[in-house]
Legacy VTK file of the C-alpha trace (Angstrom):
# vtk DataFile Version 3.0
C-alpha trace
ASCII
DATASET POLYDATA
POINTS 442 float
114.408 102.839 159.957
115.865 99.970 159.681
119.631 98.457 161.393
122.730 96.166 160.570
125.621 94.575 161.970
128.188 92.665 159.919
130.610 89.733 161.871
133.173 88.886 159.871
134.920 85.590 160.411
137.224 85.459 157.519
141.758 85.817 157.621
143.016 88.507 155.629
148.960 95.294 154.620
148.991 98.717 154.683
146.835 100.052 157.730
143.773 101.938 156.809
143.683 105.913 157.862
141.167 105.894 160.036
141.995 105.915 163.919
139.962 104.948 167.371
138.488 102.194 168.413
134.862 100.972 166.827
132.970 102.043 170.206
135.057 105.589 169.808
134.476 106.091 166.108
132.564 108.744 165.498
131.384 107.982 161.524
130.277 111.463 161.071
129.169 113.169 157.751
131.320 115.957 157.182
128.810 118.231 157.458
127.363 116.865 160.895
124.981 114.165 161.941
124.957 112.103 164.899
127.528 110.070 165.627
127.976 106.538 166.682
128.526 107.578 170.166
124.540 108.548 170.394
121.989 106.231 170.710
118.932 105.886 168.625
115.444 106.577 169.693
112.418 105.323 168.012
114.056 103.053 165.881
112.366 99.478 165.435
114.720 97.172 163.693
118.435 96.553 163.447
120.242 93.904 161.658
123.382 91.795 162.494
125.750 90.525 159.571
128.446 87.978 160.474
130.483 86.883 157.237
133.167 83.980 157.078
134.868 84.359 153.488
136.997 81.185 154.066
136.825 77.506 152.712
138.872 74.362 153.168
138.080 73.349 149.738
136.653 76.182 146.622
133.770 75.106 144.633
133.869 76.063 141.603
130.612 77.755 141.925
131.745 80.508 144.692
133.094 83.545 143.893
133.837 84.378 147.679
136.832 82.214 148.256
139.111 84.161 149.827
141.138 82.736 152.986
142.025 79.314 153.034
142.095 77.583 156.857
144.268 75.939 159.086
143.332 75.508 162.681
146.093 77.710 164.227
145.085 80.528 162.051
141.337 80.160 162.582
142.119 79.860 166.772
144.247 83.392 166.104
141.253 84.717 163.856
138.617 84.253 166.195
140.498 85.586 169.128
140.606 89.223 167.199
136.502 88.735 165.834
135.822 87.891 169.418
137.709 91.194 170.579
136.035 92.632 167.598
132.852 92.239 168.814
133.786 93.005 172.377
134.779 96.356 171.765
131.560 96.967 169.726
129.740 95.833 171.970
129.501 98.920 174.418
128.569 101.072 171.950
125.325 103.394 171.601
124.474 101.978 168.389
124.531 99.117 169.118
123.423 98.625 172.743
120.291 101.246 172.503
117.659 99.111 170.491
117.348 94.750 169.899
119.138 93.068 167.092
116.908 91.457 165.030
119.167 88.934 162.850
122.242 87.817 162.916
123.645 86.157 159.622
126.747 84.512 159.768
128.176 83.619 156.292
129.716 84.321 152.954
131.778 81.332 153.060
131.732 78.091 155.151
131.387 79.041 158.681
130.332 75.597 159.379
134.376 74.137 159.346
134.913 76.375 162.142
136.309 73.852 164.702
133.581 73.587 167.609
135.623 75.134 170.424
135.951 78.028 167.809
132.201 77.966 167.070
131.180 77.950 170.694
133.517 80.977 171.165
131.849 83.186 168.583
128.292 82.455 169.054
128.868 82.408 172.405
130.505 86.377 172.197
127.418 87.349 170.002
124.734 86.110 173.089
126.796 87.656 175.438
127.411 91.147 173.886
124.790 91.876 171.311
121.224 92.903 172.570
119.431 90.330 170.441
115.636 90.415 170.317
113.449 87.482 171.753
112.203 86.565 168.376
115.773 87.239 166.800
117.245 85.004 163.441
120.696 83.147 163.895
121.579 82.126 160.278
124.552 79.830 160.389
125.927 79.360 156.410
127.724 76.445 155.393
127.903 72.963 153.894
126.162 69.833 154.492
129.438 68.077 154.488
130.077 69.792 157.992
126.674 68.362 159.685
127.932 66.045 162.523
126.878 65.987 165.849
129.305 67.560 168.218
129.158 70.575 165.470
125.480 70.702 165.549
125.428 70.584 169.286
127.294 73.683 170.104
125.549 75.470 166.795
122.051 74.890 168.900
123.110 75.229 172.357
124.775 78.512 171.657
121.671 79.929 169.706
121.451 79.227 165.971
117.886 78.698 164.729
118.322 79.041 161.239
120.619 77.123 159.104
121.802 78.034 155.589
123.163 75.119 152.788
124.538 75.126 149.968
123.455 72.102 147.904
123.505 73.043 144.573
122.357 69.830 143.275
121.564 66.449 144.657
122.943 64.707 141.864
125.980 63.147 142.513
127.832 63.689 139.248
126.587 67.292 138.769
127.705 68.073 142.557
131.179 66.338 141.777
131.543 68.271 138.558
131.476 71.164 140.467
133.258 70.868 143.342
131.402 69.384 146.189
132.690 66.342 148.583
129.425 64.701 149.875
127.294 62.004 147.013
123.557 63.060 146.839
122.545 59.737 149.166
125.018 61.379 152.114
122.940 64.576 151.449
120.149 63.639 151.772
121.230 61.663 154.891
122.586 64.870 156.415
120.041 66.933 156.493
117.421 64.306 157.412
119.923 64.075 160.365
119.838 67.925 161.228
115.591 68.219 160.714
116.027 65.466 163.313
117.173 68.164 165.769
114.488 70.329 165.290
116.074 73.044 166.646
116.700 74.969 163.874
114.686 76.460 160.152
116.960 74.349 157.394
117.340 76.449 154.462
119.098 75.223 150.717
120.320 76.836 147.885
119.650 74.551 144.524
121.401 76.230 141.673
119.876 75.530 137.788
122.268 75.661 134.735
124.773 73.494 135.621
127.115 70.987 133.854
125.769 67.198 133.508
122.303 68.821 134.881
119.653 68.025 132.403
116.089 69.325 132.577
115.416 66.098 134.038
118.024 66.223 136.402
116.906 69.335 137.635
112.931 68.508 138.271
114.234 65.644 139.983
116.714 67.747 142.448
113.114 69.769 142.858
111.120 67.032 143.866
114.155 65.707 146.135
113.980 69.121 148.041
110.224 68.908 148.253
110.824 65.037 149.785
113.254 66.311 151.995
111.229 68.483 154.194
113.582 70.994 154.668
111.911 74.537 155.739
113.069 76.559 153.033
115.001 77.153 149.771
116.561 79.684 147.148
116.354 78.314 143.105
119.557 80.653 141.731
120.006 80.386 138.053
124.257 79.751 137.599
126.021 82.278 135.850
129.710 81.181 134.519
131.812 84.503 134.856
134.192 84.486 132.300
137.318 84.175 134.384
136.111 81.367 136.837
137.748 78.642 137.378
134.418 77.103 136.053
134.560 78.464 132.555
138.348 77.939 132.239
137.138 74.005 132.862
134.741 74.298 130.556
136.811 75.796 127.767
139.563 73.167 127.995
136.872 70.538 127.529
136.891 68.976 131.228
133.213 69.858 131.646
130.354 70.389 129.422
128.960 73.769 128.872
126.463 74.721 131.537
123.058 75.102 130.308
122.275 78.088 127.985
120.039 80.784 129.258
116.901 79.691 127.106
117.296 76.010 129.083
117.844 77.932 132.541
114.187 80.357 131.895
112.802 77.069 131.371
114.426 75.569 134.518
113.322 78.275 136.515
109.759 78.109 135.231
109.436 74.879 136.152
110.965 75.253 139.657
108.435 77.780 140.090
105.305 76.192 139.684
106.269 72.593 141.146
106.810 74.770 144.610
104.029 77.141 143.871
101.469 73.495 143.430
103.176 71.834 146.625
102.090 75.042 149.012
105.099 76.563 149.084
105.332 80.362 149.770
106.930 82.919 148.048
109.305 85.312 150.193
111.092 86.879 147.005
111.456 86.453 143.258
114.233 83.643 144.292
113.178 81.943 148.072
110.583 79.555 148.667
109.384 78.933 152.464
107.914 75.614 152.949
106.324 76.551 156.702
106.296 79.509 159.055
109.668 78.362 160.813
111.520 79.993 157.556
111.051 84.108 157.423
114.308 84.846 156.069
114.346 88.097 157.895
117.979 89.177 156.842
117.148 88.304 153.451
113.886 89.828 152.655
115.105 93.435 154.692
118.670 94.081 153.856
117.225 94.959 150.295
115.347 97.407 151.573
118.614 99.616 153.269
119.115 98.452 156.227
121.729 99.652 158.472
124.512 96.871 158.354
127.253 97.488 161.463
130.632 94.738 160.063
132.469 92.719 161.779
135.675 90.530 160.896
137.896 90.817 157.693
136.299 91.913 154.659
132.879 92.956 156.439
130.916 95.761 154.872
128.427 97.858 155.200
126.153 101.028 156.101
125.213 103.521 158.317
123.471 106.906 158.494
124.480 107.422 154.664
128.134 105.921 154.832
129.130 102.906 153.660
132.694 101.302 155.006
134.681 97.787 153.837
136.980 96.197 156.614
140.024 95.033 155.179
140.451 91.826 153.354
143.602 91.403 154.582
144.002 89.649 157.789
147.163 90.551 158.833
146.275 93.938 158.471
142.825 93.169 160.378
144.323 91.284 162.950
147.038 94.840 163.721
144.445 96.650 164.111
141.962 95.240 166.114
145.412 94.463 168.059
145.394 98.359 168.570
142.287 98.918 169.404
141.140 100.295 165.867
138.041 99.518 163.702
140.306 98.269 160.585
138.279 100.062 157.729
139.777 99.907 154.299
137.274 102.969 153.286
134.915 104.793 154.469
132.545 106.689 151.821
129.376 108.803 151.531
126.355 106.743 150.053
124.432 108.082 146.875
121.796 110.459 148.092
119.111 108.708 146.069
120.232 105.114 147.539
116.804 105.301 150.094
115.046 105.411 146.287
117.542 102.424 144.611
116.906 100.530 148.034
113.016 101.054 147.905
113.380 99.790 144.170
115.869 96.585 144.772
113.497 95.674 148.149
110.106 95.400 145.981
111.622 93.903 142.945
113.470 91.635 145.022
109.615 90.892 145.888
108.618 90.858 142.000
106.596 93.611 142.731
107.030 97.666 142.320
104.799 100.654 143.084
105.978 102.670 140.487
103.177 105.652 141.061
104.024 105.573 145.252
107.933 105.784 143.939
107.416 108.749 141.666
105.211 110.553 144.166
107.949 110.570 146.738
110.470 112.309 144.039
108.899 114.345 141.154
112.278 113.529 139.283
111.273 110.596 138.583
108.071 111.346 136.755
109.612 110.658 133.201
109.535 106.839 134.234
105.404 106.493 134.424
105.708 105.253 130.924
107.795 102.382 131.794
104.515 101.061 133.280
102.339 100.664 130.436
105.422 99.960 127.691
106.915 97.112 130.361
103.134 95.728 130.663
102.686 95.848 126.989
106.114 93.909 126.302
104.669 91.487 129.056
107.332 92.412 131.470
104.802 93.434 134.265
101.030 93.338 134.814
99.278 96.503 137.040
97.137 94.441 139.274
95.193 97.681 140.601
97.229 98.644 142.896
101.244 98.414 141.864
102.647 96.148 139.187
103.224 92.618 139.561
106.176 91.082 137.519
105.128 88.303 135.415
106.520 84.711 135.321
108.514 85.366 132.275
110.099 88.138 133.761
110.694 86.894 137.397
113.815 85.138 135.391
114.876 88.255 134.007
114.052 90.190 137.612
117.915 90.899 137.853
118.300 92.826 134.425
114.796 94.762 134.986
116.265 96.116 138.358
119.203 97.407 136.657
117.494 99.472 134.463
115.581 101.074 137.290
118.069 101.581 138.993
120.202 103.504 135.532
117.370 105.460 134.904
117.311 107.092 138.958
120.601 107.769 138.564
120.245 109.169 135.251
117.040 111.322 136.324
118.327 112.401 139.729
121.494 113.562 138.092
123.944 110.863 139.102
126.798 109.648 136.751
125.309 106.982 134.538
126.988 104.061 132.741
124.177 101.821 130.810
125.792 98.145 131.532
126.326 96.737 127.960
128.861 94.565 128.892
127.990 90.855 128.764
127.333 89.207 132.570
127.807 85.851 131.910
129.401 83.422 129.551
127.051 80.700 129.556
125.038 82.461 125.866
LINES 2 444
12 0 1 2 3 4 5 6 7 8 9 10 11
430 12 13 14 15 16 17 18 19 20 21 22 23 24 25 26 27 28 29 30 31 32 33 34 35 36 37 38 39 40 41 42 43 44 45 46 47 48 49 50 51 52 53 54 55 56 57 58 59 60 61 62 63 64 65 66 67 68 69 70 71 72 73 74 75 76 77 78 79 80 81 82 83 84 85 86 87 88 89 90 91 92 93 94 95 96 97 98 99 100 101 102 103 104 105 106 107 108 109 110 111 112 113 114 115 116 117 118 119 120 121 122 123 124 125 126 127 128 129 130 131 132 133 134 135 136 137 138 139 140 141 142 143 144 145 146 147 148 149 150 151 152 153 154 155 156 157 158 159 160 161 162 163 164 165 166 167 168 169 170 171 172 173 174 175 176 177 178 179 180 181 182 183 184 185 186 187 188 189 190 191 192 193 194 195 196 197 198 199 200 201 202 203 204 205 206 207 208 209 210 211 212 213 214 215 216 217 218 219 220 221 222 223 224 225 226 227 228 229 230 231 232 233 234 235 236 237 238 239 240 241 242 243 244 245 246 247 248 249 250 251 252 253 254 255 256 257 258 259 260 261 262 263 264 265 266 267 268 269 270 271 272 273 274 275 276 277 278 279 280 281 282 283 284 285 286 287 288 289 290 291 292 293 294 295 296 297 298 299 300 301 302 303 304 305 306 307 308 309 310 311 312 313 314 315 316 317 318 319 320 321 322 323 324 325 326 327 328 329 330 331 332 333 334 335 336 337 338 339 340 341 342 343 344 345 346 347 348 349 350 351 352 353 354 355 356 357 358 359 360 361 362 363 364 365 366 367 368 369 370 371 372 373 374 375 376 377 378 379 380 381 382 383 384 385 386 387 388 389 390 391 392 393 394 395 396 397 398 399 400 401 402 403 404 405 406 407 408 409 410 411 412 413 414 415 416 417 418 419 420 421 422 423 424 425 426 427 428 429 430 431 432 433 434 435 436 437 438 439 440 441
């Protein structure tokens, strides 16, 4: 079975219930179970989640923006994640088996000050048994790629670095938010490959305002000419109460493409990568060479144990799942006192090893549906999905599993969601079929 630990590097006041210190927290199921006081045995792979939810400036794209930064609260902040981690660091769980990946992220971890960088990445080599083929994903923004950042990044371990480019255009970058013109992109991360040090990752997103179909096979081709290692193609979706949408009602920006434009944006980002040799790690991520795996990525689908760290970290273990609080006073009192600073602590569904199993092979464009119903007879009432979702052209049975077509690689997202309503509904969970609209963009 699979492992995680999430490092949270975000500010957040009422103090959560729960008492003891992380490496003295039990996390039992009422009924039992082992504890995290006892190590595991014959367990291959654990995974470590580090998440900064802060920003000096909001995109309007991000719908993580929680903690803004100044530098004496980001020194106080990563004094308490450092003793975070420290008093995690002795514990069973984590100290019996290696770490696989670390992923530091979920906001801009990259305007951490160096001195502050240094001090976290140094904490996770120096407490954290991480494996000798282990992934260090460092999030952020090209905007933050200078040298004496990148130098304490790469001598303190980070070999995989995550972007968020959105575009390369420099009017459909401005109209949403971001500093840097595409020429000083471009120049950035020619400037980190220069290193070569590290797997550079970007995230291109396809829908937005100003960018035309032919905006968007040219920010395609500029990612192929770029050379970075790997990408993610996410198709935008305006939530009705984003900042985004609000600009786009009052007439500052023009509406972002419909969803009929964005199938056909994704299409075509599809195949240009798929002609240029690019490989396919899920329905969204494109590797370019073997120096990208995305091992957080492709696993943490498939329910792996995720350990938090740092204000607003969540995750699982041995069926429960916990939140740290968002609130960083309230984090920063109780790491003060020695205490894990959960906000809850809850059972998992019973069925989630079957919704995981699901989400990890879709994620993949893939399911087994005949392996998934074997392992719980409940499910037998969805073997006709397979031949109605393969007539509607949803899927194709390749002899083995079904594969999901192009069409519906776009519409991967909405096909999971049903899978997952019908286990819940055949398994004898509460069920709520979402109705409700997702996005505003039509």
């Amino acid at each position: 079975m699979s492992r995680s630990v999430w490092l949270s590097t975000a500010r957040g006041s009422s103090m959560p219930p729960w008492e003891g210190a992380w490496c003295r927290l039990p996390w039992r199921r009422r009924s039992g179970g082992i504890s995290w006081q006892s190590p595991w045995k014959g367990i291959r792979r654990r995974w470590l989640i580090s998440i900064f939810p802060s920003a000096r400036r909001n995109a309007s794209t991000a719908p993580f923006f929680q903690n803004g930064t100044n530098q004496d609260e980001e020194d106080r902040y990563i004094d308490h994640l450092v003793k975070d981690t420290e008093m995690g660091a002795d514990s069973p769980r984590l100290s019996s088996a290696p770490i696989q990946a670390v992923f530091i992220g979920g906001g801009t971890p990259t305007s951490l000050s160096p001195e502050n960088a240094g001090r976290l990445l140094s904490t996770i080599q120096r407490c954290l048994p991480l494996a000798n083929d282990y992934e260090l994903t460092f999030e952020g923004r090209v905007h933050d790629l200078v040298p004496e950042k990148m130098d304490v990044w790469f001598r303190n371990g980070v070999n995989r670095m995550s972007l968020g480019v959105q575009s390369f255009d420099t009017k459909v970058r401005q109209a949403v938010g971001r500093i840097d013109d595409g020429e000083t992109v471009f120049s950035h991360l020619q400037e980190l490959l220069s290193y070569n040090q590290c797997a550079v990752v970007i995230d291109l997103m396809y829908g937005l305002p100003y960018q035309t179909m032919d905006v968007w096979h040219k920010d395609v081709e500029t990612l192929v000419e770029s050379g970075i290692d790997g990408a993610d193609l996410y198709q935008l979706n305006v939530f009705e109460h984003s900042d985004l949408n609000l600009a786009i009602q009052r007439g500052k920006l023009p509406p972002a493409a419909p969803t009929q434009v964005q199938s056909a944006m994704f299409s075509f980002g599809k195949n240009y990568l798929d002609a240029q040799g690019y490989k396919r790690l899920s329905f969204c991520h494109w590797a370019r060479n073997n120096r990208e795996r995305s091992l957080y990525n492709t696993q943490a689908r498939f329910g792996t144990h995720l350990f938090p760290f740092g204000c607003g970290a969540g995750g699982h273990v041995d069926g429960l799942s916990t939140m740290l609080d968002r609130r960083l006073p309230a984090y920063e009192k109780a790491i003060d006192e020695g205490r894990k600073p959960m906000m809850f602590l809850m059972n998992q569904s019973p069925n989630a090893h079957l919704k995981e199993d699901i989400q990890g092979q879709m994620n993949q464009s893939r399911l087994d549906l005949d392996k998934l119903i074997q392992r719980e007879e409940k499910l037998a009432s969805m073997e006709f999905l397979g031949p109605l979702w393969e007539d509607y052209g949803l899927w194709k049975h390749n002899g083995y599993l079904y594969q999901l077509t192009e069409a519906n690689q776009f519409w991967q997202v909405n096909m999971t969601q049903t899978l997952l309503e019908s286990v819940n509904h055949l398994m004898g969970e509460e069920t709520e079929i979402q109705h409700r609209r997702i996005a505003a963009q039509g």
